[in-house]
N, C-alpha and C positions, 0 to 999 in steps of 0.2 A: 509717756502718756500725759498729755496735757487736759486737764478739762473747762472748759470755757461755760459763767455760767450767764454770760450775755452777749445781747446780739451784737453789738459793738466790736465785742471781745473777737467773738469768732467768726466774722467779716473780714477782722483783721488778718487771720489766718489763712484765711480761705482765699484771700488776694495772695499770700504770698505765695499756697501751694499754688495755683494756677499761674503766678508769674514763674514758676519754676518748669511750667509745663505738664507737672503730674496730673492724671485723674484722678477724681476721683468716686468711692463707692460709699453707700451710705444707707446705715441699717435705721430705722424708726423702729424704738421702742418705748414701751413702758414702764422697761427696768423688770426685776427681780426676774432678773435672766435663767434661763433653763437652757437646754444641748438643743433646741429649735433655734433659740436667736442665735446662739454661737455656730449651727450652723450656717448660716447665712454668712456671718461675722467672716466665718475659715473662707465660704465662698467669694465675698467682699476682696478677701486680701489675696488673694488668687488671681481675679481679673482685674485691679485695678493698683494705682502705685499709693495711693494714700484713703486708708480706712477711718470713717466717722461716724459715728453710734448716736442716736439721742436717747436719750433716758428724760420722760416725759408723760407723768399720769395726766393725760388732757381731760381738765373738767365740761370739754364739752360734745361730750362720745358717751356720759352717762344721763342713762334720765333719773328723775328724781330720785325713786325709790332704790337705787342700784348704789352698788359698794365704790361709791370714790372715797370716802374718808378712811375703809378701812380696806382698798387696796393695796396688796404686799407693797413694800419697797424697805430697801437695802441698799444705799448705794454707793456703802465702802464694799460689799461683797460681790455688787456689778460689773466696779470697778477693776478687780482683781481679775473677776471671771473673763472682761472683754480684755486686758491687757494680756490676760495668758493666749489668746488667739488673735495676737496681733493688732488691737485696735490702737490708732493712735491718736484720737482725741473723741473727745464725748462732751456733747451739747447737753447739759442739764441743766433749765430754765427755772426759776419759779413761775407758776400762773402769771402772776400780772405782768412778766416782760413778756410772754407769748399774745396776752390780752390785756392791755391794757386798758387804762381807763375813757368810757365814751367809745369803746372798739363796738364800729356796728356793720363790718362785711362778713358774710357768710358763703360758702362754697356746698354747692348741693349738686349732683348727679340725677335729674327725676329719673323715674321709672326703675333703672338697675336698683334703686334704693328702696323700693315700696314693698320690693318682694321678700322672701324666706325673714331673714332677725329684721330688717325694716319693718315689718309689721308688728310683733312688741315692742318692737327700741325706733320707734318714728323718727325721734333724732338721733340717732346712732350716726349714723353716716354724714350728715350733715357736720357733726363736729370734726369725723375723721377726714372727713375731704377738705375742711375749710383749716385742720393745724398741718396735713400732707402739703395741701398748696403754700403754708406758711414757710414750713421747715426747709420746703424745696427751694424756694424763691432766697430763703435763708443760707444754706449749704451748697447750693448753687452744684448739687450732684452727678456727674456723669451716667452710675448707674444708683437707684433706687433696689434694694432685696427685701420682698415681705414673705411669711410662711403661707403655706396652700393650705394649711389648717383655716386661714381666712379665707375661702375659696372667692366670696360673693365681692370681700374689701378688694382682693387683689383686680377683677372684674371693674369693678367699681373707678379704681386707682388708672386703672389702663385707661379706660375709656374718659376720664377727666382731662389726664395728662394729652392726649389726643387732642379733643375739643377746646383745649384751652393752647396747646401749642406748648407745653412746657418740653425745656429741652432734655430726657432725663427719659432713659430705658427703663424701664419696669422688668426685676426678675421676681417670678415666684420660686423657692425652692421647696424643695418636697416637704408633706409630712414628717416630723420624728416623732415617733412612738419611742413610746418605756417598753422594758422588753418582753410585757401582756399584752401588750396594745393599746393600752389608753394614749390618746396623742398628747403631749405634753404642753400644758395650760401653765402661765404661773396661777389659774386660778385653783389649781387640781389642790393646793396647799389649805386652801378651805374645807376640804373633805376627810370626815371621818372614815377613821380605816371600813367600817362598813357599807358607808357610802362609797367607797374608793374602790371595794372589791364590785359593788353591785354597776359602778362606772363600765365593768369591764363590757358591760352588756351590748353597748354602743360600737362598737371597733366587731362583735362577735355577728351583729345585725348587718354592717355592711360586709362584711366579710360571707354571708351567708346571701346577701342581695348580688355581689360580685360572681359566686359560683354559679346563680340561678340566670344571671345573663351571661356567663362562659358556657353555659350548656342548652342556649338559646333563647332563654327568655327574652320576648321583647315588648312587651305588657307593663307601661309604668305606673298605672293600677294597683298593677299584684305585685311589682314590686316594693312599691310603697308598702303593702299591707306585711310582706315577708319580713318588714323591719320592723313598722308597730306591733304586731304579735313578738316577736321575738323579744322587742324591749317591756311588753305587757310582762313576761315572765319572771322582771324585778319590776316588783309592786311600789317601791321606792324613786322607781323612774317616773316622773312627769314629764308626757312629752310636750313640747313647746311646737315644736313641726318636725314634719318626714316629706321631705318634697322629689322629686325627679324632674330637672329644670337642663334646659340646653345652656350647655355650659360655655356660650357665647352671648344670649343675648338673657339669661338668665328666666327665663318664659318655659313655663306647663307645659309638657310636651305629654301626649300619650302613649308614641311610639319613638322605641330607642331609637337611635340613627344619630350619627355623627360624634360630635364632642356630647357626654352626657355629665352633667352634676347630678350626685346623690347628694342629698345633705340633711342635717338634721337637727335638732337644738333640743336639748331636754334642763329640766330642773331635778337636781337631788339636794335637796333640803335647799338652803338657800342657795346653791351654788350653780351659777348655769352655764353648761357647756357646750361644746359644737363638734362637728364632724364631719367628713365628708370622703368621697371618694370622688376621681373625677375619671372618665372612661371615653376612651376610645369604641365606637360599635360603629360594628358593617354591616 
Protein backbone atom coordinates (compact mmCIF):
# COMPACT_ATOMS: atom_id res chain seq x y z
CA UNK A 1 0.00 0.00 0.00
CA UNK A 2 1.56 3.09 -0.94
CA UNK A 3 0.12 6.40 -0.29
CA UNK A 4 1.11 9.35 -2.37
CA UNK A 5 0.26 12.73 -1.00
CA UNK A 6 1.19 14.84 -4.12
CA UNK A 7 0.66 15.18 -7.55
CA UNK A 8 4.24 14.91 -8.55
CA UNK A 9 4.47 11.89 -6.35
CA UNK A 10 1.64 10.09 -8.03
CA UNK A 11 2.24 10.96 -11.77
CA UNK A 12 5.09 9.18 -10.90
CA UNK A 13 3.29 6.16 -10.48
CA UNK A 14 0.90 6.18 -12.54
CA UNK A 15 3.46 6.46 -15.53
CA UNK A 16 4.99 3.35 -14.34
CA UNK A 17 1.63 1.36 -14.01
CA UNK A 18 0.52 2.22 -17.45
CA UNK A 19 4.13 1.63 -18.94
CA UNK A 20 3.62 -1.93 -17.51
CA UNK A 21 0.51 -2.07 -19.38
CA UNK A 22 -2.05 -2.49 -16.34
CA UNK A 23 -5.40 -0.75 -15.85
CA UNK A 24 -6.41 0.84 -14.04
CA UNK A 25 -9.69 1.48 -11.67
CA UNK A 26 -10.24 4.37 -9.42
CA UNK A 27 -12.61 5.08 -6.54
CA UNK A 28 -13.17 9.04 -5.33
CA UNK A 29 -13.72 9.53 -1.90
CA UNK A 30 -13.98 11.58 1.01
CA UNK A 31 -12.56 9.20 3.32
CA UNK A 32 -14.06 7.75 6.61
CA UNK A 33 -14.97 4.92 4.57
CA UNK A 34 -18.21 2.68 5.21
CA UNK A 35 -19.09 -1.10 3.18
CA UNK A 36 -20.55 1.58 0.18
CA UNK A 37 -17.02 2.62 -0.73
CA UNK A 38 -15.48 -0.64 -0.15
CA UNK A 39 -18.00 -1.86 -2.21
CA UNK A 40 -16.84 -0.28 -5.08
CA UNK A 41 -13.16 -0.63 -3.88
CA UNK A 42 -13.97 -5.11 -3.99
CA UNK A 43 -15.66 -4.14 -7.51
CA UNK A 44 -12.44 -1.79 -8.67
CA UNK A 45 -10.20 -4.90 -8.02
CA UNK A 46 -12.20 -7.21 -9.81
CA UNK A 47 -12.24 -5.52 -13.34
CA UNK A 48 -9.14 -3.86 -13.33
CA UNK A 49 -5.20 -4.93 -12.59
CA UNK A 50 -4.31 -1.84 -10.35
CA UNK A 51 -6.74 -0.32 -7.63
CA UNK A 52 -6.43 3.71 -6.56
CA UNK A 53 -8.67 5.41 -3.86
CA UNK A 54 -8.59 9.10 -3.09
CA UNK A 55 -9.39 10.23 0.13
CA UNK A 56 -10.17 13.96 -0.32
CA UNK A 57 -12.63 16.34 1.78
CA UNK A 58 -13.08 18.95 -1.17
CA UNK A 59 -13.63 22.28 0.17
CA UNK A 60 -15.39 23.11 -2.86
CA UNK A 61 -18.65 20.86 -2.81
CA UNK A 62 -19.68 22.69 0.45
CA UNK A 63 -21.48 25.87 0.73
CA UNK A 64 -20.95 28.07 3.56
CA UNK A 65 -22.99 27.05 6.14
CA UNK A 66 -22.44 23.21 5.69
CA UNK A 67 -19.99 20.82 7.74
CA UNK A 68 -16.37 20.92 6.15
CA UNK A 69 -14.57 21.63 9.16
CA UNK A 70 -16.27 19.20 11.09
CA UNK A 71 -16.46 16.56 8.43
CA UNK A 72 -15.60 12.80 9.87
CA UNK A 73 -11.94 11.81 8.73
CA UNK A 74 -9.67 9.10 9.81
CA UNK A 75 -7.18 8.32 7.74
CA UNK A 76 -4.97 5.68 9.43
CA UNK A 77 -8.52 3.80 9.75
CA UNK A 78 -9.30 4.41 5.85
CA UNK A 79 -6.25 3.22 5.43
CA UNK A 80 -6.43 -0.14 6.86
CA UNK A 81 -10.13 -0.51 5.74
CA UNK A 82 -9.16 0.11 1.77
CA UNK A 83 -5.91 -2.24 2.11
CA UNK A 84 -8.05 -5.01 3.51
CA UNK A 85 -10.01 -4.95 0.03
CA UNK A 86 -7.16 -4.81 -2.03
CA UNK A 87 -6.35 -1.09 -2.56
CA UNK A 88 -3.02 -0.33 -3.73
CA UNK A 89 -2.45 3.13 -3.41
CA UNK A 90 -4.34 6.22 -2.10
CA UNK A 91 -4.21 9.94 -3.28
CA UNK A 92 -4.55 11.91 -0.06
CA UNK A 93 -3.84 15.70 -1.01
CA UNK A 94 -3.98 18.54 1.23
CA UNK A 95 -6.42 21.64 -0.09
CA UNK A 96 -3.79 23.65 -1.52
CA UNK A 97 -1.98 21.07 -3.86
CA UNK A 98 -5.65 20.29 -5.43
CA UNK A 99 -6.16 24.25 -5.33
CA UNK A 100 -3.68 26.13 -5.32
CA UNK A 101 -2.88 29.54 -5.07
CA UNK A 102 -4.64 32.26 -7.98
CA UNK A 103 -6.54 28.66 -9.02
CA UNK A 104 -9.39 30.35 -11.07
CA UNK A 105 -11.01 27.17 -13.51
CA UNK A 106 -14.14 25.73 -12.66
CA UNK A 107 -16.08 22.77 -14.26
CA UNK A 108 -19.91 23.15 -14.07
CA UNK A 109 -22.58 20.67 -15.78
CA UNK A 110 -25.84 23.38 -16.41
CA UNK A 111 -29.06 22.19 -16.14
CA UNK A 112 -28.47 18.36 -14.71
CA UNK A 113 -27.10 20.70 -11.74
CA UNK A 114 -30.03 23.10 -11.06
CA UNK A 115 -32.35 20.29 -10.15
CA UNK A 116 -33.18 18.05 -6.90
CA UNK A 117 -29.77 19.05 -3.94
CA UNK A 118 -28.67 21.70 -6.74
CA UNK A 119 -31.25 23.73 -5.59
CA UNK A 120 -30.11 24.14 -1.78
CA UNK A 121 -26.41 23.47 -2.51
CA UNK A 122 -26.21 25.79 -5.85
CA UNK A 123 -22.60 25.12 -5.81
CA UNK A 124 -22.62 21.69 -4.91
CA UNK A 125 -21.90 20.27 -8.08
CA UNK A 126 -19.91 22.87 -9.37
CA UNK A 127 -17.07 21.90 -7.01
CA UNK A 128 -17.58 18.05 -7.61
CA UNK A 129 -17.37 18.39 -11.23
CA UNK A 130 -14.45 20.83 -11.24
CA UNK A 131 -11.94 18.25 -8.36
CA UNK A 132 -13.76 14.77 -10.56
CA UNK A 133 -12.20 16.47 -13.75
CA UNK A 134 -9.04 17.30 -11.62
CA UNK A 135 -8.50 13.83 -10.10
CA UNK A 136 -9.17 12.22 -13.52
CA UNK A 137 -6.96 14.22 -15.52
CA UNK A 138 -4.72 13.32 -12.39
CA UNK A 139 -5.07 9.46 -12.24
CA UNK A 140 -5.45 9.18 -15.65
CA UNK A 141 -8.18 6.15 -14.68
CA UNK A 142 -9.49 3.49 -16.93
CA UNK A 143 -12.53 2.86 -15.08
CA UNK A 144 -14.04 5.60 -12.61
CA UNK A 145 -16.71 3.66 -9.50
CA UNK A 146 -19.23 6.08 -7.68
CA UNK A 147 -22.30 4.79 -5.30
CA UNK A 148 -26.04 5.27 -6.71
CA UNK A 149 -26.84 6.55 -3.20
CA UNK A 150 -25.35 9.74 -5.42
CA UNK A 151 -27.98 9.16 -8.03
CA UNK A 152 -28.12 12.87 -9.65
CA UNK A 153 -23.61 13.08 -9.15
CA UNK A 154 -23.44 9.84 -10.92
CA UNK A 155 -25.84 11.50 -13.91
CA UNK A 156 -24.03 14.45 -13.45
CA UNK A 157 -20.26 12.67 -13.85
CA UNK A 158 -21.51 10.77 -17.05
CA UNK A 159 -22.66 13.37 -18.88
CA UNK A 160 -19.48 15.78 -18.13
CA UNK A 161 -17.10 13.02 -18.88
CA UNK A 162 -19.03 12.84 -22.33
CA UNK A 163 -19.00 16.50 -23.37
CA UNK A 164 -15.81 17.04 -22.37
CA UNK A 165 -14.30 13.77 -24.12
CA UNK A 166 -12.56 12.30 -21.01
CA UNK A 167 -11.22 9.03 -21.56
CA UNK A 168 -12.63 7.18 -18.47
CA UNK A 169 -15.92 4.72 -17.96
CA UNK A 170 -18.19 5.74 -15.31
CA UNK A 171 -19.51 2.75 -13.06
CA UNK A 172 -22.22 3.30 -10.55
CA UNK A 173 -22.53 0.43 -8.08
CA UNK A 174 -25.55 -0.23 -6.09
CA UNK A 175 -26.99 1.16 -2.97
CA UNK A 176 -25.56 -0.63 0.57
CA UNK A 177 -27.97 -0.36 3.21
CA UNK A 178 -27.30 -1.31 6.99
CA UNK A 179 -29.42 -4.12 7.61
CA UNK A 180 -32.78 -1.66 8.48
CA UNK A 181 -32.28 0.22 5.61
CA UNK A 182 -30.70 3.34 6.19
CA UNK A 183 -28.28 3.64 3.12
CA UNK A 184 -24.89 4.05 4.51
CA UNK A 185 -23.68 7.98 4.72
CA UNK A 186 -20.38 8.53 6.55
CA UNK A 187 -22.69 11.35 7.43
CA UNK A 188 -25.15 8.90 9.21
CA UNK A 189 -22.14 9.08 12.38
CA UNK A 190 -23.70 12.57 13.07
CA UNK A 191 -26.80 11.15 14.21
CA UNK A 192 -28.15 10.60 17.43
CA UNK A 193 -29.43 7.16 18.26
CA UNK A 194 -32.96 8.82 18.11
CA UNK A 195 -32.43 10.52 15.06
CA UNK A 196 -30.79 7.37 13.52
CA UNK A 197 -34.02 5.30 14.57
CA UNK A 198 -36.56 8.09 13.13
CA UNK A 199 -33.76 8.05 9.66
CA UNK A 200 -35.32 4.67 9.24
CA UNK A 201 -38.36 6.62 7.85
CA UNK A 202 -36.72 7.24 4.44
CA UNK A 203 -35.69 3.81 2.96
CA UNK A 204 -39.60 2.69 4.64
CA UNK A 205 -41.18 5.73 2.17
CA UNK A 206 -39.45 4.44 -0.92
CA UNK A 207 -40.01 1.29 -0.14
CA UNK A 208 -43.85 1.90 0.11
CA UNK A 209 -43.53 4.31 -3.20
CA UNK A 210 -41.77 1.14 -4.91
CA UNK A 211 -44.93 -1.38 -4.05
CA UNK A 212 -47.46 1.32 -5.10
CA UNK A 213 -45.81 1.29 -8.72
CA UNK A 214 -45.29 -2.61 -8.66
CA UNK A 215 -48.99 -2.68 -8.41
CA UNK A 216 -49.61 0.02 -11.12
CA UNK A 217 -49.32 3.21 -10.05
CA UNK A 218 -48.36 5.59 -12.43
CA UNK A 219 -49.17 8.94 -11.09
CA UNK A 220 -45.82 10.99 -9.97
CA UNK A 221 -48.20 13.26 -8.05
CA UNK A 222 -49.38 10.71 -5.79
CA UNK A 223 -46.33 9.19 -5.67
CA UNK A 224 -44.54 11.88 -4.42
CA UNK A 225 -47.18 12.55 -1.81
CA UNK A 226 -47.06 8.49 -0.56
CA UNK A 227 -43.53 9.51 0.50
CA UNK A 228 -44.00 13.03 2.22
CA UNK A 229 -47.00 11.68 4.20
CA UNK A 230 -45.26 8.76 5.17
CA UNK A 231 -41.92 10.84 6.22
CA UNK A 232 -44.74 13.46 7.94
CA UNK A 233 -45.16 10.53 10.47
CA UNK A 234 -41.46 11.52 12.07
CA UNK A 235 -42.12 14.93 13.06
CA UNK A 236 -38.22 15.21 13.26
CA UNK A 237 -37.95 14.64 9.67
CA UNK A 238 -37.47 18.01 7.60
CA UNK A 239 -38.01 17.42 4.17
CA UNK A 240 -35.54 19.31 1.90
CA UNK A 241 -37.39 17.60 -1.56
CA UNK A 242 -39.34 14.37 -2.72
CA UNK A 243 -39.08 14.49 -6.51
CA UNK A 244 -39.87 11.89 -9.30
CA UNK A 245 -37.38 12.84 -12.20
CA UNK A 246 -36.55 10.78 -15.47
CA UNK A 247 -33.60 9.16 -14.49
CA UNK A 248 -31.82 10.26 -17.88
CA UNK A 249 -32.22 13.63 -18.24
CA UNK A 250 -33.09 14.33 -14.56
CA UNK A 251 -36.48 16.56 -15.56
CA UNK A 252 -40.26 16.37 -13.72
CA UNK A 253 -42.03 13.97 -15.22
CA UNK A 254 -45.81 13.34 -14.34
CA UNK A 255 -46.15 10.03 -15.83
CA UNK A 256 -43.85 6.95 -14.99
CA UNK A 257 -42.41 5.51 -18.15
CA UNK A 258 -38.97 4.36 -18.71
CA UNK A 259 -35.91 4.92 -16.55
CA UNK A 260 -37.59 6.62 -13.34
CA UNK A 261 -35.56 8.59 -10.40
CA UNK A 262 -37.37 8.66 -6.99
CA UNK A 263 -35.26 10.77 -4.75
CA UNK A 264 -35.37 12.67 -1.89
CA UNK A 265 -33.21 14.74 0.66
CA UNK A 266 -34.36 15.51 4.22
CA UNK A 267 -32.78 17.38 7.41
CA UNK A 268 -32.76 15.64 11.00
CA UNK A 269 -31.16 17.94 13.25
CA UNK A 270 -28.34 19.24 11.67
CA UNK A 271 -27.65 16.25 9.55
CA UNK A 272 -28.62 15.96 5.83
CA UNK A 273 -29.28 12.96 4.08
CA UNK A 274 -30.37 11.44 0.60
CA UNK A 275 -32.01 8.64 -1.07
CA UNK A 276 -33.16 7.24 -3.88
CA UNK A 277 -34.47 4.54 -5.82
CA UNK A 278 -34.15 4.25 -9.42
CA UNK A 279 -36.79 2.01 -11.58
CA UNK A 280 -37.39 0.49 -14.52
CA UNK A 281 -41.53 1.09 -15.56
CA UNK A 282 -43.39 -0.19 -18.71
Amino acid sequence: MQICKTIAELKKKIKEIKNEGKTVGFVPTMGYLHEGHLSLMRQARKENDFVIISIFVNPTQFEPNEDLATYPRDLQRDVELAKSVGVELIFAPEAEEIYPENYKTIVEVIDLSQSLCGVTRPGHFKGVCTVVTKLFNIVQPDRAYFGQKDAQQVIIIRQMVKDLHIPVEVIAGPIVREADGLAMSSRNKYLKSEERQAALVLFKALTIAREAIQTGERRAELIEQIIIQMIAKEPSVIIDYVSVVSGVTLEKISHLEGQVLIALAVFIGKTRLIDNIMLEVA
